[in-house]
C-alpha positions in Angstrom: -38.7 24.8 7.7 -35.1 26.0 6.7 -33.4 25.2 9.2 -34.5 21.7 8.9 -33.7 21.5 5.0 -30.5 23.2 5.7 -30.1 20.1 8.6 -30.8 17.5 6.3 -28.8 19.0 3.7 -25.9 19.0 6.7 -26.5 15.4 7.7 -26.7 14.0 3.6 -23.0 15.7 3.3 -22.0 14.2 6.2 -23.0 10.7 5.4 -22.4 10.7 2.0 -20.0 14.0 1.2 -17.0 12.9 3.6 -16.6 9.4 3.0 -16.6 10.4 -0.9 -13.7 12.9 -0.1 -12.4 10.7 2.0 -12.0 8.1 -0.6 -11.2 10.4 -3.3 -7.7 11.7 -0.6 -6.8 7.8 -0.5 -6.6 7.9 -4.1 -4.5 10.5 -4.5 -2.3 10.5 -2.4 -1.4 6.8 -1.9 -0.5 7.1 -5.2 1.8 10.3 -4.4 3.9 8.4 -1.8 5.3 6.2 -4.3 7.2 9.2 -5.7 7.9 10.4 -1.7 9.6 7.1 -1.2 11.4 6.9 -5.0 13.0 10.3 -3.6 14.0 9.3 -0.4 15.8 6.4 -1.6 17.7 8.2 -4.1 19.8 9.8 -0.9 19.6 6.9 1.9 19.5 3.3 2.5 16.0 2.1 1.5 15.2 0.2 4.3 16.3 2.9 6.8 14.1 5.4 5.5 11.3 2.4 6.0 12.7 2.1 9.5 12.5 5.4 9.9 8.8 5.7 8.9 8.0 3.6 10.6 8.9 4.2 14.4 7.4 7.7 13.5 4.5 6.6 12.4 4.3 4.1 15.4 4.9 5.9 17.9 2.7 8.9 16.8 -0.3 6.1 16.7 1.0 4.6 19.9 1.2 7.6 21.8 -2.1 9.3 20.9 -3.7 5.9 21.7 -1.4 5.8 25.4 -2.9 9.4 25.8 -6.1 8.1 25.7 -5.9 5.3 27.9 -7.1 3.3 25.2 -6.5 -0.9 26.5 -4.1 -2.8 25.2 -4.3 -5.6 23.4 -4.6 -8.9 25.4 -3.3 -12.7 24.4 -3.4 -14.0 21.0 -4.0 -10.5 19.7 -0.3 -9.7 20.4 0.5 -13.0 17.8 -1.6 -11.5 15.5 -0.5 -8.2 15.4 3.1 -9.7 15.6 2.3 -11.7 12.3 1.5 -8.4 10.5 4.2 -6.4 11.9 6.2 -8.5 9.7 4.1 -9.1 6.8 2.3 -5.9 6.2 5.7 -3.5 7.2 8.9 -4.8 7.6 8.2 -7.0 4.6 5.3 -5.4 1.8 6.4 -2.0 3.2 10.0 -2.7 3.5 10.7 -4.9 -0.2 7.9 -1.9 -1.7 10.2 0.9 -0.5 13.4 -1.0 -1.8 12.6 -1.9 -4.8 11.9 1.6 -5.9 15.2 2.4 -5.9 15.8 0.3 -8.8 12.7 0.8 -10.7 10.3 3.7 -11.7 7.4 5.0 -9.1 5.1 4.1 -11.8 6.2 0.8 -12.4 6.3 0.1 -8.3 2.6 1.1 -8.0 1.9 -1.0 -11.0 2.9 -3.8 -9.5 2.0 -3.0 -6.4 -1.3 -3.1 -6.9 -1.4 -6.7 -8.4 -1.6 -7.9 -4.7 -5.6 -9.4 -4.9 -3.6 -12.0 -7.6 -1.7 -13.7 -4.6 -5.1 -14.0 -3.0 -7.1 -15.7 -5.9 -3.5 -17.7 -6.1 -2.8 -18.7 -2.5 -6.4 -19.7 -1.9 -5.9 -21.9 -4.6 -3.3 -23.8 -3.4 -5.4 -24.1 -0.5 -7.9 -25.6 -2.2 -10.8 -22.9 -2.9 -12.2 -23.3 -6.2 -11.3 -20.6 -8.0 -14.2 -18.6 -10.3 -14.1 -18.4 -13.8 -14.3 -14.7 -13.2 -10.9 -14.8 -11.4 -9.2 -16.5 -13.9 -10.4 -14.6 -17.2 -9.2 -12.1 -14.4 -5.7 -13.3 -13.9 -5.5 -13.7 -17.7 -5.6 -10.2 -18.6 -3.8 -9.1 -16.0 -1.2 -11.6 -17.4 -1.8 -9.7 -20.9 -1.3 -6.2 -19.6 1.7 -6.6 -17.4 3.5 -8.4 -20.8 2.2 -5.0 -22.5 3.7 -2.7 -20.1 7.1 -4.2 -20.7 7.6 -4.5 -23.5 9.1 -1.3 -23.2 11.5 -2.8 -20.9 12.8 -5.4 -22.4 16.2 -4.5 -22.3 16.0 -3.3 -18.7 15.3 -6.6 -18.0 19.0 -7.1 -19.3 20.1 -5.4 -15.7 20.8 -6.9 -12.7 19.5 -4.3 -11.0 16.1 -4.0 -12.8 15.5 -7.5 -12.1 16.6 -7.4 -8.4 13.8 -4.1 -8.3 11.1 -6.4 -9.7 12.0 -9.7 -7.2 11.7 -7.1 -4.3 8.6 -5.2 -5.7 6.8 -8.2 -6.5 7.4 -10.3 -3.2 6.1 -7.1 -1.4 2.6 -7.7 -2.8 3.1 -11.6 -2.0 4.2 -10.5 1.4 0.8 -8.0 1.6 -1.6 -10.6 0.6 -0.8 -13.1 3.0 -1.4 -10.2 5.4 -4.8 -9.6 4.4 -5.6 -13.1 4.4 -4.5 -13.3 7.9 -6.3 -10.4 8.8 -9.3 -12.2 7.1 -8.6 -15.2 9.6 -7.7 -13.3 13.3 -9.8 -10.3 12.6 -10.2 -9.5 16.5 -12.4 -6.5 18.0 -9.6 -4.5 18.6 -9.0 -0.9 18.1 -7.7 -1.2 13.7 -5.9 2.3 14.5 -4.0 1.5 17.7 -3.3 -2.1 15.6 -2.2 -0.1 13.2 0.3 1.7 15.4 1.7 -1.0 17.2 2.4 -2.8 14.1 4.2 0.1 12.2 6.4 0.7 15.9 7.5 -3.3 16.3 8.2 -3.4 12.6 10.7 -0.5 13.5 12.8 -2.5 15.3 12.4 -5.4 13.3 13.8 -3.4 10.2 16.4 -1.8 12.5 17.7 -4.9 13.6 17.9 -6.5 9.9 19.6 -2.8 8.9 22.2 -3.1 11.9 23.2 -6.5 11.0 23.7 -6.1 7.5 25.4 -2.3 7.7 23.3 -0.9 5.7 22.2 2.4 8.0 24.0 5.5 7.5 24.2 8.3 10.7 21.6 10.6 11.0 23.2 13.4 10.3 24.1 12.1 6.8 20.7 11.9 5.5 20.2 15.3 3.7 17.3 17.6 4.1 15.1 16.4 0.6 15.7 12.8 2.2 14.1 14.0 5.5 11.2 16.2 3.8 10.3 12.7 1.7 10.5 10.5 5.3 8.1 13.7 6.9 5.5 13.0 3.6 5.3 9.6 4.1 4.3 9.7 7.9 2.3 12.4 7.4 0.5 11.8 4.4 0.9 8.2 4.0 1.4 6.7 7.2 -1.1 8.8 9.7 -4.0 10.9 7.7 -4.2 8.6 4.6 -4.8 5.6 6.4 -7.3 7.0 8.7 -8.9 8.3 5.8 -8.8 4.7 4.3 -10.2 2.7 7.3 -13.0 6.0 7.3 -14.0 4.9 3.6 -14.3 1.4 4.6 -16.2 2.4 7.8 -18.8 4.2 5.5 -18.4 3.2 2.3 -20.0 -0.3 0.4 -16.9 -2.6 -0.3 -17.5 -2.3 -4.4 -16.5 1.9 -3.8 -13.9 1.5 -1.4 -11.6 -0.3 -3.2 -11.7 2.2 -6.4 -8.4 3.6 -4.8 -6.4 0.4 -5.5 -7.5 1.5 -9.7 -6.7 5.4 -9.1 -3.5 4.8 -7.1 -0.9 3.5 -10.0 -2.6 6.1 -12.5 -1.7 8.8 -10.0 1.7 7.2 -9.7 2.6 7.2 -13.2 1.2 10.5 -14.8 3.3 12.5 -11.6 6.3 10.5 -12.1 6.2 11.2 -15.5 5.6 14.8 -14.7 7.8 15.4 -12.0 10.5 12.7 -12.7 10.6 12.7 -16.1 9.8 8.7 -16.1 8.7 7.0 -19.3 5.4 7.0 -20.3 4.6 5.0 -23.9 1.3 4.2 -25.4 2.5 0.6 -24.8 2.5 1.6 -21.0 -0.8 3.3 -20.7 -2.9 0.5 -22.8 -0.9 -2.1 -20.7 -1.9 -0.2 -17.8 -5.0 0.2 -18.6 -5.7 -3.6 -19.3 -3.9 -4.6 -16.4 -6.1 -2.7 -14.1 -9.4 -4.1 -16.2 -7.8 -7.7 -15.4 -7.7 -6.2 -11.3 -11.3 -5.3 -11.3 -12.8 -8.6 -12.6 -10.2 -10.5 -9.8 -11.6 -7.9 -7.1 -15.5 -9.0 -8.1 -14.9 -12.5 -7.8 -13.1 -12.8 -4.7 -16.2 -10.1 -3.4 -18.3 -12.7 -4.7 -16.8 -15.4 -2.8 -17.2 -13.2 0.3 -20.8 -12.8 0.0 
């Protein structure tokens, strides 16, 4: 009788317990590698140190998969996975990682996460009917983001600040035309190996774009903290956080998954305010705050739409 309340207790953890932690080590640290990357680009290039991370990442997926004799893909899946190379990487990952080095971590992840508004948007313009949950949606988001700068006003006044808000913000453009292509090719292939082979041909996409333009620096220029931040992200972000993420949607309901997109910029901001000394105003946590109430009620409607 013990043993088979102590194997239920076993199997309840299992089924319920890991995805939870799971989901709660996607929230976390997604949010962290915002700060990993803000560091990194304060000594290199920013688009090398994407490069970087991703060939490592790549070919760590890549190999493991190669290892196992897992197949390839076959035909159009190449096309696809092709298409998100350069939308999901060399594009939301690249303009992301770049435009942190002209704005705060916390401001990044902020906008970063604003992504699911370029869904409601672009399947507009395709001519879905939008819900009127979407757009009392859109409007507070619209509301918060004026909130949260308002304390950077002025900034707004630098090139440089503006050039870090064009980049950020045409990452999460980038990133939702990826999902909605994902949406539309979803194929039964291996998401992991996909995953791989998109991080290693966005690589050489990013190292061809860097080479052109001059922008790389020699290896042995890039200084230690530059290489510790480029080992994180891999690590962290690229490899165990993302299979920890396709876990939690393995296991998880859709509606508790995607708390991790809420969790993420809060994570973001308090350590970069911590750790970097970046500002934090009341004006930036209500804004915040509002901003990611606006998130939630886009989020339900476009689940909505799915079901």
């Amino acid at each position: 009788m013990r043993a088979k309340i102590q194997q239920a207790f076993s199997n309840k953890v299992e089924s319920i317990g890991l995805p939870i932690l799971a989901l709660c080590w996607v929230s976390f640290f997604w949010g962290t590698t915002w700060l990993a990357s803000k560091e990194g680009v304060k000594h290199m290039p920013a688009l090398q140190l994407a490069t970087i991370r991703q060939f490592i990442g790549g070919i760590l997926y890549v190999g493991y998969f190669i290892l196992k004799k897992e197949p390839w893909p076959k035909g159009k899946q190449w096309r696809t996975i092709l298409v998100l190379s350069i939308l999901n990487f060399a594009c939301s990952n690249g303009l992301s990682t770049w435009g942190v080095k002209y704005i705060s971590s916390g401001l990044g992840a902020i906008i970063g996460a604003i992504f699911p508004i370029w869904i409601v948007i672009i399947c507009f313009f395709k001519g879905e009917r939008i819900a009127r949950l979407a757009v009392a949606g859109l409007l507070i988001c619209f509301v918060g983001v004026c909130i949260i700068f308002v304390d950077h006003l002025t900034d707004f006044l630098n090139p440089q600040f503006q050039f870090g808000i064009f980049l950020s913000v045409a990452s999460t453009i980038t990133w939702a035309f990826g999902i909605l292509h994902t949406k539309k090719k979803a194929a039964s292939f291996n998401p992991y190996f996909s995953l791989g082979l998109q991080m290693f041909i966005s690589s050489f996409i990013l190292f061809g774009i860097t080479e052109a333009t001059g922008t790389n620096i020699s290896l042995d220029k890039i200084p230690a903290t530059a290489w510790w931040a480029i080992g994180y992200l891999v690590i962290i972000g690229s490899v165990l956080t993302f299979i920890a993420f396709i876990y939690t949607l393995q296991h998880l309901p859709k509606e508790i998954s995607s708390i991790y997109a809420y969790i993420n910029p809060i994570v973001a901001i308090l350590l970069g305010y911590m750790l970097f000394g970046e500002t934090l105003t009341p004006a930036i946590i209500i804004g915040v705050l509002v901003t990611l109430i606006g998130l939630y009620l886009v989020n339900s409607s476009i689940r909505k739409i799915k079901k």
